[in-house]
VEXSE-713903 format. One line per 3 residues: number of its first residue (from 0); for each residue y, x, z of N, C-alpha, C. Coordinates in steps of 0.2 Angstrom, whole numbers. Each point is the difference from the previous one (the first is absolute). Layout:
BEGIN
NUM	Y X Z Y X Z Y X Z; ...
END
This chain:
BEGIN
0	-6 4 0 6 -4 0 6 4 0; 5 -3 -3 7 5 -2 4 -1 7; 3 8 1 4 -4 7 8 0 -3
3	4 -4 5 6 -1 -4 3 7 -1; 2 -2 -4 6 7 -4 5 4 3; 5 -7 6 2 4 4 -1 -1 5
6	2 5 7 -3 -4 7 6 -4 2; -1 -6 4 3 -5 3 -2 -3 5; 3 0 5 -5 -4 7 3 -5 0
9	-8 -3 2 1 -9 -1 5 -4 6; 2 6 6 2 -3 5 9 0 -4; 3 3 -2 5 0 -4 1 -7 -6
12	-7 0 -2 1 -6 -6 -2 -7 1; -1 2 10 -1 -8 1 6 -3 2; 4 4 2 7 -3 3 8 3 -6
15	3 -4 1 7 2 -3 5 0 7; 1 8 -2 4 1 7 8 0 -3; 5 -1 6 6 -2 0 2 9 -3
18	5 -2 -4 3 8 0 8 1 1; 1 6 2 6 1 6 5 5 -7; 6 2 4 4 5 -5 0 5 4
21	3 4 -3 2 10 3 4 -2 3; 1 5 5 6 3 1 6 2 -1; 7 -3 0 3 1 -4 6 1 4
24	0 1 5 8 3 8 -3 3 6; 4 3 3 -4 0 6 0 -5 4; -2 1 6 -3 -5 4 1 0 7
27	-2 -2 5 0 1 5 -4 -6 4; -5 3 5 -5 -4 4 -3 0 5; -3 -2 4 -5 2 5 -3 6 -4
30	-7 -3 -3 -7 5 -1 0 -1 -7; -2 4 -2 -2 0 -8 -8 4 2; -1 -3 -7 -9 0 0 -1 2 -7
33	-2 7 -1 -3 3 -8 -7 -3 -3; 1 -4 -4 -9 -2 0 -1 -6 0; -2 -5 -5 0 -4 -2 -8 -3 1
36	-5 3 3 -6 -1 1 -2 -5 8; -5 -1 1 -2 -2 6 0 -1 6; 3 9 2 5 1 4 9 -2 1
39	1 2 -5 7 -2 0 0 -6 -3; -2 -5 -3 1 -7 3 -1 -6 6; -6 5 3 -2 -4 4 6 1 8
42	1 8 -1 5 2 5 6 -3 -2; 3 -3 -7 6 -1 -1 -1 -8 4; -5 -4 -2 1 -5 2 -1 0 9
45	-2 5 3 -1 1 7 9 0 3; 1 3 -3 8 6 3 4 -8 -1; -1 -4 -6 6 -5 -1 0 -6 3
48	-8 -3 5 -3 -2 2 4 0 9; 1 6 2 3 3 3 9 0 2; 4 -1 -5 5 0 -4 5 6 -2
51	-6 4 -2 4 7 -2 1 -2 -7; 5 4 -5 3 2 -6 -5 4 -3; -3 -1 -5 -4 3 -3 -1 2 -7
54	3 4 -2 0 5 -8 -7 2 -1; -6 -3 -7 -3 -1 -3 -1 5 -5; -2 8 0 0 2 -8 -5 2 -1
57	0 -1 -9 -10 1 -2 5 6 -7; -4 5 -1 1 2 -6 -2 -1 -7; -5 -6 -2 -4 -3 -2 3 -7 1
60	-4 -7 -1 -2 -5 2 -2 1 8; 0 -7 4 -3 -2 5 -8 0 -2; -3 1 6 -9 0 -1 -3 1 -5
63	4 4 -5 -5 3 -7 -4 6 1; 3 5 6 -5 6 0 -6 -2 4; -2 5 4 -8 -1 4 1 -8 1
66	4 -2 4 -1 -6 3 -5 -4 -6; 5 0 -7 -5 -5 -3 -5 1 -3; -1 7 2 -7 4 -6 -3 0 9
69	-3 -5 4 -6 3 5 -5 -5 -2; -2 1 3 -8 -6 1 1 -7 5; 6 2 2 4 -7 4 -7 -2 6
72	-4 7 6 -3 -4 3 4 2 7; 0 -5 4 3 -1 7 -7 1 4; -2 6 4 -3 4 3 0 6 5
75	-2 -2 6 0 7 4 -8 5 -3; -3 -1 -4 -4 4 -3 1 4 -4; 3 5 4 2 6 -4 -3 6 -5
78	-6 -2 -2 -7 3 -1 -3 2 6; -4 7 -1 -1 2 6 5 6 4; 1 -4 3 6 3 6 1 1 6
81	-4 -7 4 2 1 7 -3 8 4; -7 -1 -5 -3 7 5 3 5 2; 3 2 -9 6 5 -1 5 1 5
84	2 -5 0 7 -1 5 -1 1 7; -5 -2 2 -3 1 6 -3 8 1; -2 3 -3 -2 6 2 7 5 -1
87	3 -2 -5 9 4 0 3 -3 4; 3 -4 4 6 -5 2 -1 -3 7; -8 0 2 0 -3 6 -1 -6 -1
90	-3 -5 5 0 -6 2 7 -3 -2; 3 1 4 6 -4 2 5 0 -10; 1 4 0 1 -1 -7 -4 -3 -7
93	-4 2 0 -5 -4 -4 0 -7 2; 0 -2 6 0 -6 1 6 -4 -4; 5 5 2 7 -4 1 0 1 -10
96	-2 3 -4 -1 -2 -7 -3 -6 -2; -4 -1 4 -4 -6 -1 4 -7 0; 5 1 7 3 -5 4 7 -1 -5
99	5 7 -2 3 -2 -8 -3 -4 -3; -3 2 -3 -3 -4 -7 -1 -8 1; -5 0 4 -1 -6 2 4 -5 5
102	7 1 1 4 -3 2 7 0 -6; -4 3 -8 7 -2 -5 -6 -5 -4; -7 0 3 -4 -5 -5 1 -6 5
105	2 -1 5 0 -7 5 8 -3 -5; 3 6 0 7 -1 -2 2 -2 -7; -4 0 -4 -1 -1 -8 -1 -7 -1
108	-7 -1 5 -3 -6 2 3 -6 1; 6 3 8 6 -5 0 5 -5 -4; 0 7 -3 7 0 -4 -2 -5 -8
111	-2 1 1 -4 -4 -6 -2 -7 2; -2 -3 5 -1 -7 3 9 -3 1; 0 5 5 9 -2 1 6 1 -5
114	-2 2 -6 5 -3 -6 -1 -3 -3; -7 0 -2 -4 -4 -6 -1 3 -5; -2 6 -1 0 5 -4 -7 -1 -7
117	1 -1 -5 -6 0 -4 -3 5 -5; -2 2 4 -2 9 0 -8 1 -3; -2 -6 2 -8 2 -1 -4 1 6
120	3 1 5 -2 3 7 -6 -3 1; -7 6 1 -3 -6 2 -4 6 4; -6 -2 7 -1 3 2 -7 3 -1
123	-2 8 3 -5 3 -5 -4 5 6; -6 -1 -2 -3 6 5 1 7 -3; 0 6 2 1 6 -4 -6 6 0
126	-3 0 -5 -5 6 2 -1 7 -4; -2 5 7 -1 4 -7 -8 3 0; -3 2 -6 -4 -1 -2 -3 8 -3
129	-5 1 0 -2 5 -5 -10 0 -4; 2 3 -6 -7 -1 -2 -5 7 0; 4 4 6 -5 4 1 -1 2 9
132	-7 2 -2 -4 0 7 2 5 1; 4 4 0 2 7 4 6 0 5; 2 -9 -4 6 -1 3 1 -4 5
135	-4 -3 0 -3 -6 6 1 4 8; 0 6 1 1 1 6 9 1 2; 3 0 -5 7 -1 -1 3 -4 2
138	-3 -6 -2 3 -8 1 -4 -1 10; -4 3 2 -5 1 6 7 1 5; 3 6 -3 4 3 5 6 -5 -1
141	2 0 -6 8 -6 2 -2 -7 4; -7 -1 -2 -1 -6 7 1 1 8; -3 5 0 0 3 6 11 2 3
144	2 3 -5 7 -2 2 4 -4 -2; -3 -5 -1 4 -11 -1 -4 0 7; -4 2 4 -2 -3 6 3 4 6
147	0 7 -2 5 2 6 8 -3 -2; 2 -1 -4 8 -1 -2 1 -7 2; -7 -5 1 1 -7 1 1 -4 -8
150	-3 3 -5 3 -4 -5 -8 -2 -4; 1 -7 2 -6 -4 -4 -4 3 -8; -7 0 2 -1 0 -6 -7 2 0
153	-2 -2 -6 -8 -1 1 -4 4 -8; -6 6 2 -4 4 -4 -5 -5 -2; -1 0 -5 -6 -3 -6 -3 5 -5
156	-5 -2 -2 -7 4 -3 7 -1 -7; 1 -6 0 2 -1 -9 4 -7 2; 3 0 -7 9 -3 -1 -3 -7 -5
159	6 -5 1 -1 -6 -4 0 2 -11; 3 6 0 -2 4 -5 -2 -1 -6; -4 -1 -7 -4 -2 -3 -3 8 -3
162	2 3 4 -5 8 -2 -3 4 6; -5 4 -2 -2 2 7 5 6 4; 4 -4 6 0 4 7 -4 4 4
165	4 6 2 -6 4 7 -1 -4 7; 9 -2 2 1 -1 3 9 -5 0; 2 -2 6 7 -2 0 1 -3 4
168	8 3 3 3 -1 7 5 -5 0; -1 -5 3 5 -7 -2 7 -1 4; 4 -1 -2 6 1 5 3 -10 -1
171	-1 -5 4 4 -7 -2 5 -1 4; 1 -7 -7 7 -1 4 5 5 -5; -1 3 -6 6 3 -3 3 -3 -6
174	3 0 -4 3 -1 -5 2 1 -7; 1 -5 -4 3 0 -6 6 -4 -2; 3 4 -6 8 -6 -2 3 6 -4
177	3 -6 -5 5 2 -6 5 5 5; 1 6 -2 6 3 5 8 -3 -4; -1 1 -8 8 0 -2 2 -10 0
180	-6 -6 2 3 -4 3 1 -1 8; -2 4 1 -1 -1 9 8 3 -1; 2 7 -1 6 4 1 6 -5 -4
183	-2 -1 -7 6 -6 -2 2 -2 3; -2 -5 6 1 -4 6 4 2 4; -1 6 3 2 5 5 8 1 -3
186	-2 1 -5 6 4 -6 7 -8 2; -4 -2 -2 6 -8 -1 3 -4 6; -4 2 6 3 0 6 2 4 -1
189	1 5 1 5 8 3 7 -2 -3; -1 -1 -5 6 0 -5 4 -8 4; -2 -5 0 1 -5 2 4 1 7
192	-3 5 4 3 1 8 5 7 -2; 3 1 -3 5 4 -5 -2 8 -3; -7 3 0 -2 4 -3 2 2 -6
195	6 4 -2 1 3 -5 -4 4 -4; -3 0 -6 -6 3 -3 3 3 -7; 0 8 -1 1 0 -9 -6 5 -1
198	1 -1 -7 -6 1 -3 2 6 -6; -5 5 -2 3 4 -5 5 5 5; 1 2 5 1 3 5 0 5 1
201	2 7 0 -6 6 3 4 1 6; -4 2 6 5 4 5 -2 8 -1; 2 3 0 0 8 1 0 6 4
204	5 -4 5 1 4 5 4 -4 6; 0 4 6 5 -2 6 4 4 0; 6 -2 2 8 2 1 2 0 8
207	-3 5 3 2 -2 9 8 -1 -1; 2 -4 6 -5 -2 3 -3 -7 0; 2 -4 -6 -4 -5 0 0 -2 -6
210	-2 2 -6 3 -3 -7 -8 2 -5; -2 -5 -1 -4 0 -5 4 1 -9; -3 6 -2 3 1 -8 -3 -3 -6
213	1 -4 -5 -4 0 -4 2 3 -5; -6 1 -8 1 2 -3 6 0 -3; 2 -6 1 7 -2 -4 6 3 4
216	0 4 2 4 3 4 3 -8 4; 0 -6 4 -1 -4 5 1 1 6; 2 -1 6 -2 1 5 -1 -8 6
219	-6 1 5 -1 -6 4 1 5 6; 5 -3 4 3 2 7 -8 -6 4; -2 6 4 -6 -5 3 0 3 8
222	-2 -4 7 -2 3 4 -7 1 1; -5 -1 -5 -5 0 3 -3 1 -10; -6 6 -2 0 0 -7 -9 1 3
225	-3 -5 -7 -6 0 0 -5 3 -5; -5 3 0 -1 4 -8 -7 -6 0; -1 -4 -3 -8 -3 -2 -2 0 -6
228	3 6 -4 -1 1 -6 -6 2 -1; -4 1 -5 -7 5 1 1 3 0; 3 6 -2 1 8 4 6 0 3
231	2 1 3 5 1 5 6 2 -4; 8 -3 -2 4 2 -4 3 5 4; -1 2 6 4 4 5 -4 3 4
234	-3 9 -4 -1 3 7 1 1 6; 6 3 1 3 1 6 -5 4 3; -1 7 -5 -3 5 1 -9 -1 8
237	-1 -6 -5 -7 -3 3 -5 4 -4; 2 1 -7 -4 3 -4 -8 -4 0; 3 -8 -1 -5 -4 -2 -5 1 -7
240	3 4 -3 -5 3 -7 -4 3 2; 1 5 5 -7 2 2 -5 -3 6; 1 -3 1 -2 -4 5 -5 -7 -1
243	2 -2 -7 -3 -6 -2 -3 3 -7; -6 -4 -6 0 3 -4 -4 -7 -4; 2 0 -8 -1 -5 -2 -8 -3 -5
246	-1 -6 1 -4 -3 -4 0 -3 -2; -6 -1 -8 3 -5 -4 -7 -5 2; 1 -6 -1 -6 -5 0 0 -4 -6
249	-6 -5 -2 0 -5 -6 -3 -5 1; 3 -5 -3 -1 -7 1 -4 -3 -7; -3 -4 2 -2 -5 -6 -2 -8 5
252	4 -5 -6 -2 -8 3 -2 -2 -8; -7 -5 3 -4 -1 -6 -5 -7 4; 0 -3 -6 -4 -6 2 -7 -1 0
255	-5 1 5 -6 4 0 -6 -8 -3; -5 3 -1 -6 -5 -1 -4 -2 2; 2 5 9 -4 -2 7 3 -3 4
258	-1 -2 3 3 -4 5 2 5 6; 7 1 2 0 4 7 1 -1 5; -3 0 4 -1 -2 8 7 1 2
261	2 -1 7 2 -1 4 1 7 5; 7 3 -2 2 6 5 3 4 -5; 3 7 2 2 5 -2 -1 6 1
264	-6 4 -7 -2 7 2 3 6 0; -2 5 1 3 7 0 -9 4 2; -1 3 -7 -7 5 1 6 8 3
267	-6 1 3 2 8 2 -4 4 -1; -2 0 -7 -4 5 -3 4 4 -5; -1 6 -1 4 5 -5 5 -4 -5
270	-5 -4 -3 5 -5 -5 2 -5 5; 8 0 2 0 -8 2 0 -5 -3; -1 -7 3 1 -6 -5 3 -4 5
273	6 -3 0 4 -7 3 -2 -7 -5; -3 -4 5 0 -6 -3 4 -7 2; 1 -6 -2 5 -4 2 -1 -6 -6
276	0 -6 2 1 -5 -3 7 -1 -1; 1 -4 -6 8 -3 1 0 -7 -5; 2 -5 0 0 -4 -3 7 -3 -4
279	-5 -1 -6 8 3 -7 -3 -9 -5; 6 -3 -1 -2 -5 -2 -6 -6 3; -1 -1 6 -5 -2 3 -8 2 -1
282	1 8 -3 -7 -1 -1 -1 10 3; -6 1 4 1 7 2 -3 6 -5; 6 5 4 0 6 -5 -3 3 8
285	2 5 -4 -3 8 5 6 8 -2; 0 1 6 6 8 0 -4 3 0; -3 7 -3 -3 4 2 3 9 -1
288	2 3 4 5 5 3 -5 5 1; 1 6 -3 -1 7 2 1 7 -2; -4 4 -2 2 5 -6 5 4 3
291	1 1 9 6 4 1 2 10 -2; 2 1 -1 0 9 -1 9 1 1; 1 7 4 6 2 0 6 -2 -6
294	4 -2 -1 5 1 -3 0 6 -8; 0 -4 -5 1 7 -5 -5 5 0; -7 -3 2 -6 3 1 -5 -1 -3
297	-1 -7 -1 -6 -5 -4 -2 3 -5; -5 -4 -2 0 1 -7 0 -5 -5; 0 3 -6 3 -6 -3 3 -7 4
300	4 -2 -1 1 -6 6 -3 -6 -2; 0 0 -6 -2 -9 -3 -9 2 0; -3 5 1 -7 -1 4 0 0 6
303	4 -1 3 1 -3 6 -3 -9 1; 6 -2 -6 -4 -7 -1 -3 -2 -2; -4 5 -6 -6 -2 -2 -6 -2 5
306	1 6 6 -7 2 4 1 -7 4; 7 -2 2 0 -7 3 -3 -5 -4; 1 0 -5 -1 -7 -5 -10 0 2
309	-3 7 -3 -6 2 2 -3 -3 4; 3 0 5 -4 -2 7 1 -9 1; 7 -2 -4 0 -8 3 -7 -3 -6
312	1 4 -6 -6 -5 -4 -5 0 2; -2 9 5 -9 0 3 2 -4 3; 4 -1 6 -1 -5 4 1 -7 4
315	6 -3 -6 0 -6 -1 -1 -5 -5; 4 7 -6 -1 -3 -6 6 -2 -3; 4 1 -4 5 -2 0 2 -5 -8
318	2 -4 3 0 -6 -6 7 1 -5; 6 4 4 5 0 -2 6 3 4; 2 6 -4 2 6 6 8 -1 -1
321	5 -2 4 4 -2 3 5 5 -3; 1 3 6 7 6 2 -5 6 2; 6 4 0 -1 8 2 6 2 2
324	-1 4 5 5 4 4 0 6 4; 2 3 1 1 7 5 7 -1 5; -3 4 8 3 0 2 0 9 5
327	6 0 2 0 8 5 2 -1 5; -3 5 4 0 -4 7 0 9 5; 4 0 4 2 7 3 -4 -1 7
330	-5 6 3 -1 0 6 1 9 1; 2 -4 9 2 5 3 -5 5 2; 1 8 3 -7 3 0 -1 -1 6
333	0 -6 4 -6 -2 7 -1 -7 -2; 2 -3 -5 -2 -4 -1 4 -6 1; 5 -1 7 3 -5 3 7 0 -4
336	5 -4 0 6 -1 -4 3 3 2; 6 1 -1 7 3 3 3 -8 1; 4 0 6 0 -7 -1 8 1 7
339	6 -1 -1 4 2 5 6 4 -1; 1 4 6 10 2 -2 -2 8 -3; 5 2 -3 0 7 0 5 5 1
342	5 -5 -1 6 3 3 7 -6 4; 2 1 7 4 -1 2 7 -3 -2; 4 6 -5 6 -1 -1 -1 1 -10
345	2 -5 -1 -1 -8 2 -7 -1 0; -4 -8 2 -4 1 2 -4 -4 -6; -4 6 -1 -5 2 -6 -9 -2 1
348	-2 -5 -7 -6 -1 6 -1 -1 -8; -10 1 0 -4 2 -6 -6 -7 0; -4 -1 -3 -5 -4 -2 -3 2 -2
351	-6 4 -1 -4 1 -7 -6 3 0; -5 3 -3 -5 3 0 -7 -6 2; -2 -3 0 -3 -7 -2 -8 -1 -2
354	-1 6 -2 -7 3 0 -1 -8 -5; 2 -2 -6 -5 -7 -3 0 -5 5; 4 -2 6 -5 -4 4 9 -3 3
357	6 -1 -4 4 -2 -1 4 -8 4; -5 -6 -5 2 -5 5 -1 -1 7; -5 4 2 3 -1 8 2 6 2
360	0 6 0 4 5 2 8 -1 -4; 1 -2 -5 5 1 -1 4 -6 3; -3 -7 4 3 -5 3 2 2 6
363	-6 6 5 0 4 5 6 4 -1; 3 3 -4 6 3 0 4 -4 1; 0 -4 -5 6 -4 1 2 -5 8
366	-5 -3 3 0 -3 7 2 7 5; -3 3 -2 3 9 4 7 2 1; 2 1 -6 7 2 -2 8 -6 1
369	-3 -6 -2 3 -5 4 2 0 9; -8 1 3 3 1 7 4 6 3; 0 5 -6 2 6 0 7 1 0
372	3 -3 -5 4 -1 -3 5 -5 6; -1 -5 1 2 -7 5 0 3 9; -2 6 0 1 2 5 -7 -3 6
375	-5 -3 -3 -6 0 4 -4 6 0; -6 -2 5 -7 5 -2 -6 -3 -2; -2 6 -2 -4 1 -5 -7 3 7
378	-6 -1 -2 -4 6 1 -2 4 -4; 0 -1 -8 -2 2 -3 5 7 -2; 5 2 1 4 4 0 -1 7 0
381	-6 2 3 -2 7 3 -5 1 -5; -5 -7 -1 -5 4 -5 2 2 -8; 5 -6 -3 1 3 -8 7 4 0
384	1 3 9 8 4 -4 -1 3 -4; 4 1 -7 2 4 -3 -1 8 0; 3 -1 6 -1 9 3 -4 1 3
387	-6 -4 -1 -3 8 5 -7 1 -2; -4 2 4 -5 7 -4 -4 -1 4; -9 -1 -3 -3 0 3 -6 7 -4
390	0 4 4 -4 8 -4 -8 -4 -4; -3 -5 4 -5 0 -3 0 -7 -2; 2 -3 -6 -2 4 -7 5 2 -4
393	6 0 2 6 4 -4 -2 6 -3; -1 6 4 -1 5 -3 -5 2 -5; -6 -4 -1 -5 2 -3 2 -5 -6
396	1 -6 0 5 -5 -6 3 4 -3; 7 5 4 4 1 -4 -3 5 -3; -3 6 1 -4 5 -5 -3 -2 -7
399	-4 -5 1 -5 -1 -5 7 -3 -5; 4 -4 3 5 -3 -4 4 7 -3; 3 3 4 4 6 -3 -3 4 -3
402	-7 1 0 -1 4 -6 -4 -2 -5; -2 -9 -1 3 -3 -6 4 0 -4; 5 -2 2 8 2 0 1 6 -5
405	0 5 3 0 6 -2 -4 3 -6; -8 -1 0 -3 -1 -6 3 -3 -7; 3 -7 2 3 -3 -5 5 2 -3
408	2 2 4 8 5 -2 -1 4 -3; -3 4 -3 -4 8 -1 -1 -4 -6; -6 -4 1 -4 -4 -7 6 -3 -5
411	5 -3 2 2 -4 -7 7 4 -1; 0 8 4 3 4 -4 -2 5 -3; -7 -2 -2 -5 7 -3 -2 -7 -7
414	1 -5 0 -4 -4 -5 4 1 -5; -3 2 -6 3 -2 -6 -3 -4 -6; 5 -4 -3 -5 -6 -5 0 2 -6
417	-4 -3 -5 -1 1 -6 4 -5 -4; 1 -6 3 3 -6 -1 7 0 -1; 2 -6 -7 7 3 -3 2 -7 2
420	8 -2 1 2 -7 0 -2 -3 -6; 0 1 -7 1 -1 -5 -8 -4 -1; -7 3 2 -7 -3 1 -2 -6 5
423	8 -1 6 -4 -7 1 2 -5 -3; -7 -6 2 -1 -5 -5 6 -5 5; 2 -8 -3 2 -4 5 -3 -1 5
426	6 -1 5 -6 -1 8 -4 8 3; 2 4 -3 -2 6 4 3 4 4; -2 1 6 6 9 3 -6 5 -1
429	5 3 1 -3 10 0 5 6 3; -3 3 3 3 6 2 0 5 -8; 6 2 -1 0 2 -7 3 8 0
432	-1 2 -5 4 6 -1 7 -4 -6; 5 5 3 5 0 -3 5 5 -1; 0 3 -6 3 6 -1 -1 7 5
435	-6 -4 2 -5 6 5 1 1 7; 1 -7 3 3 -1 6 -5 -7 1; -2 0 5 -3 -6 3 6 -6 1
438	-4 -7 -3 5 -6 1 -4 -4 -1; 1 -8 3 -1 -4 -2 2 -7 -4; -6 -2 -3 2 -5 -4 -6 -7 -2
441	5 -5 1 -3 -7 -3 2 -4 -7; -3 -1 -4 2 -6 -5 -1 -6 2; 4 -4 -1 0 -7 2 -3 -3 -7
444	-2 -9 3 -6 -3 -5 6 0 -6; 6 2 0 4 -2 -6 1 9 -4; -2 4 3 0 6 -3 5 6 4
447	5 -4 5 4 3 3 -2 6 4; 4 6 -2 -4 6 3 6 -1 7; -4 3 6 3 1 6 -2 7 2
450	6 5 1 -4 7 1 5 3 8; -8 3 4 5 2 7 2 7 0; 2 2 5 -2 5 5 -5 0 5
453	-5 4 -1 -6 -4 5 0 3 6; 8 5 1 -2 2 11 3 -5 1; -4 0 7 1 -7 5 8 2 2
456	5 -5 2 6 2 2 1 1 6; -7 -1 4 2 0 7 -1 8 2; -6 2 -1 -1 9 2 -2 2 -5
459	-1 -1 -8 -2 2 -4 -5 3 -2; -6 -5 2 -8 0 -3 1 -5 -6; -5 2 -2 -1 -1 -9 -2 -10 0
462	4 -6 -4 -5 -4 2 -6 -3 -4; -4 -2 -2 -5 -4 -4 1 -7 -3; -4 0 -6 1 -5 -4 -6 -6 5
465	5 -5 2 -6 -6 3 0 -6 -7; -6 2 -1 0 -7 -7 -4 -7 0; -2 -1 7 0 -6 4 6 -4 -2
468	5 2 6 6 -2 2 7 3 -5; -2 5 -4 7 1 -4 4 4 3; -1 3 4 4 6 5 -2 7 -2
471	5 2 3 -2 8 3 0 1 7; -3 4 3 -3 -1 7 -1 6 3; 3 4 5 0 6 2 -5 2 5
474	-5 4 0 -7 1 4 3 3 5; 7 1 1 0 5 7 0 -4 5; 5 -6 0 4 -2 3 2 -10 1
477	-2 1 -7 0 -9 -2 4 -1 -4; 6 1 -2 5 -1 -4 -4 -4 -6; 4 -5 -1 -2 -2 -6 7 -4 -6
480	-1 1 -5 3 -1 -5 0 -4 -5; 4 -4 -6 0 -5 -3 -2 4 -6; -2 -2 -5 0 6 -7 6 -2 -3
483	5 0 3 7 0 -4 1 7 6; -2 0 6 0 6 5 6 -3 7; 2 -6 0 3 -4 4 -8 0 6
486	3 0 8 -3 1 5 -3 -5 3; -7 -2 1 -3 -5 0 -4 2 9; 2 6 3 -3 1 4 2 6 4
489	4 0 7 1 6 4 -6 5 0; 0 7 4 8 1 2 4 1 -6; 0 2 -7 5 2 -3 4 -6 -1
492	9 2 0 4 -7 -1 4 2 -4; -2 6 -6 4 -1 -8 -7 -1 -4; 4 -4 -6 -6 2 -4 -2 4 -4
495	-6 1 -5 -1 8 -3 7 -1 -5; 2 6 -3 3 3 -5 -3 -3 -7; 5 -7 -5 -3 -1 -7 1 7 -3
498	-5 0 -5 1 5 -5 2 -4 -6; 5 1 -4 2 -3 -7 -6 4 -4
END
């Protein structure tokens, strides 16, 4: 079966969202919020809620990046985690991640009865699963830490599934829903209680001591500045690029031949698979999510989708193959968010690092930084600061990662191509030779040649052609790019250099 030609997430094309203007004076407010995603909407409708002034910027649209390319499931099943967390972090902590999570999913739940939200929300058991025996003793021990942590959940031979299971550990009582109609809601209240929102935006930098800068040379005088972008628009010499590191995932929704039970999976075997019902014109589909590798790493990317497509036809059977999407997703190297202040004057507070698992951790930030913000407490304050450092597994993360990093760096300034712009066909990128210099380049389906500079803007590793998604995409760091070379993704915040 042909997969669509371009990718599109169906969570964007079920809903028509409102759209907002730039920027166009300065400003002046309580809090401004970077970041138009799940965080910063949900925070913006907290903070107004409350009756602060609130400035809204997305440098994009509202909820087109991660937020609208996830799998949309509402879970504290983080794969396998708690053990993890428990052997690095203590009881008391681990716990208290549990207790996040599952107090932004009681919070979703609410929020959604009490406005009347038409989101799809429906409740889901969540499991994960694997189809091999070596793994089984894996899912063994995360039982055993849901029972020290107190969090329900129940080990089986085998899953409601229609292929053979080794094993699977049940977590109920979790959830699914449309995210871009749940947020659309969110969205339309904030604005309603006077949330200022623009769109097409970029902020760039802070102006101590309190001025957020955009590209457009603008300023927003704020007491209180929030970053919920997906990379951080503002260091503030946290040196969040090394600290977090990025991944791409892929999606396919398709209308299967099998009937599929009731729940939402996640294999934890080498290849993952997420699965997920959703229902599209009253009749059910299936999301099916996996295929993750570093950033600017992959391979080929559109056999990424293939190997997806592969597996929903062994498995369900696919009558008719919907949509296609990709998403990247940052995680920190202990695994837990950054989530809190980072600097005082003025007072500077981050969101980010999400590890895939977004709708409730990123609603977790959001209820976080609200109390943060408004002058209450938090308990959760101490486990996702921002600053601080935990050696085991920081240190041994950041090596494998830094000398990643650094391998790549070497490699895509030793590559040389044989390929000329003038050999691609339409619809093709390549890393090309031009006039004996590395660059790259895409023909559009009309013929239109697009040619870059292929160092990343940020530190200057070399990027890749992603011909999934239509990008270029940097293995150091994350960076990713438009093939016109406009910025689709921090840390870099110019785009690459057109070449005529």
């Amino acid at each position: 079966m042909k997969l669509p030609q371009y990718p599109q997430s169906y969570w964007l094309n079920s809903t028509k969202l409102p759209q907002f203007p730039s920027l166009k004076e300065d400003l002046k407010t309580d809090v401004v919020i970077v970041g138009g995603g799940i965080s910063g909407v949900t925070l913006a409708y907290l903070l107004s809620k409350k009756g602060k002034s609130v400035v809204l910027l997305e440098a994009g649209e509202v909820l087109s990046g991660t937020t609208g390319h996830t799998t949309a499931k509402i879970t504290c099943q983080h794969d396998v985690i708690y053990d993890e967390f428990l052997s690095h972090f203590g009881e008391k902590y681990a716990k208290q991640y549990y207790q996040a999570n599952n107090e932004a999913l009681s919070w979703i739940k609410q929020t959604v009865t009490e406005q009347s939200i038409d989101c799809d929300f429906k409740e889901q058991d969540a499991w994960l699963y694997t189809t091999s025996v070596d793994l089984v003793p894996d899912l063994k021990k995360e039982l055993q830490a849901y029972q020290a942590l107190g969090i329900e959940g129940e080990l089986t031979d085998s899953t409601p599934l229609p292929f053979k299971t080794r094993a699977g550990l049940r977590m109920p009582k979790q959830a699914q829903f449309n995210p871009v109609k749940y947020l659309n809601k969110l969205l339309e209240l904030a604005v309603q209680q006077g949330v200022q929102v623009f769109e097409h935006t970029t902020a760039t930098a802070v102006d101590k001591p309190s001025y957020v800068i955009t590209k457009e040379g603008h300023k927003i005088e704020s007491k209180q500045i929030v970053s919920c972008s997906h990379f951080p628009f503002y260091d503030d010499q946290q040196f969040f690029f090394a600290r977090m590191y990025a991944e791409r995932s892929y999606a396919l929704c398709f209308k299967p031949k099998q009937e599929y039970p009731e729940g939402m999976f996640l294999s934890i075997d080498q290849s993952k698979r997420s699965l997920r019902s959703v229902m599209i014109d009253g009749e059910q589909h299936i999301i099916v999510g996996g295929e993750n590798h570093p950033t600017g790493q992959g391979i080929c990317t559109i056999r990424h989708y293939e190997t997806l497509e592969q597996f929903a036809e062994e498995t369900f059977g696919i009558e008719k193959l919907l949509y296609r999407w990709s998403a990247q997703d940052l995680t920190t190297l202990d695994k837990l968010p950054f989530i809190g202040a980072t600097d005082n004057k003025p007072e500077l507070y981050v969101a980010a690092g999400y590890k895939k698992w977004g709708m409730t951790t990123g609603t977790a930030a959001a209820l976080l930084l609200e109390k943060v913000i408004t002058g209450e407490r938090s308990p959760y304050v101490d486990l996702f600061a921002p600053k601080r450092f935990y050696a085991d597994p920081t240190i041994k993360t950041f090596l494998t990662y830094a000398g990643n990093m650094a391998k790549h760096m070497v490699k895509g300034k030793l590559f040389a191509s044989n390929r000329h712009a003038e050999d691609l066909e339409n619809g093709e990128g390549s890393v090309v030779s031009l006039h004996g210099k590395r660059a790259g380049a895409y023909r559009d389906q009309e013929g239109k040649l697009f040619i870059v500079d292929t160092t990343c803007t940020h530190m200057g590793c070399e990027v890749e052609w992603n011909s999934g998604d239509l990008s270029w995409d940097c293995p150091c760091h994350g960076s990713r790019f438009s093939y016109q070379g406009e910025v689709l993704d921090g840390p870099a915040d110019k785009p690459l250099h057109r070449i005529q």
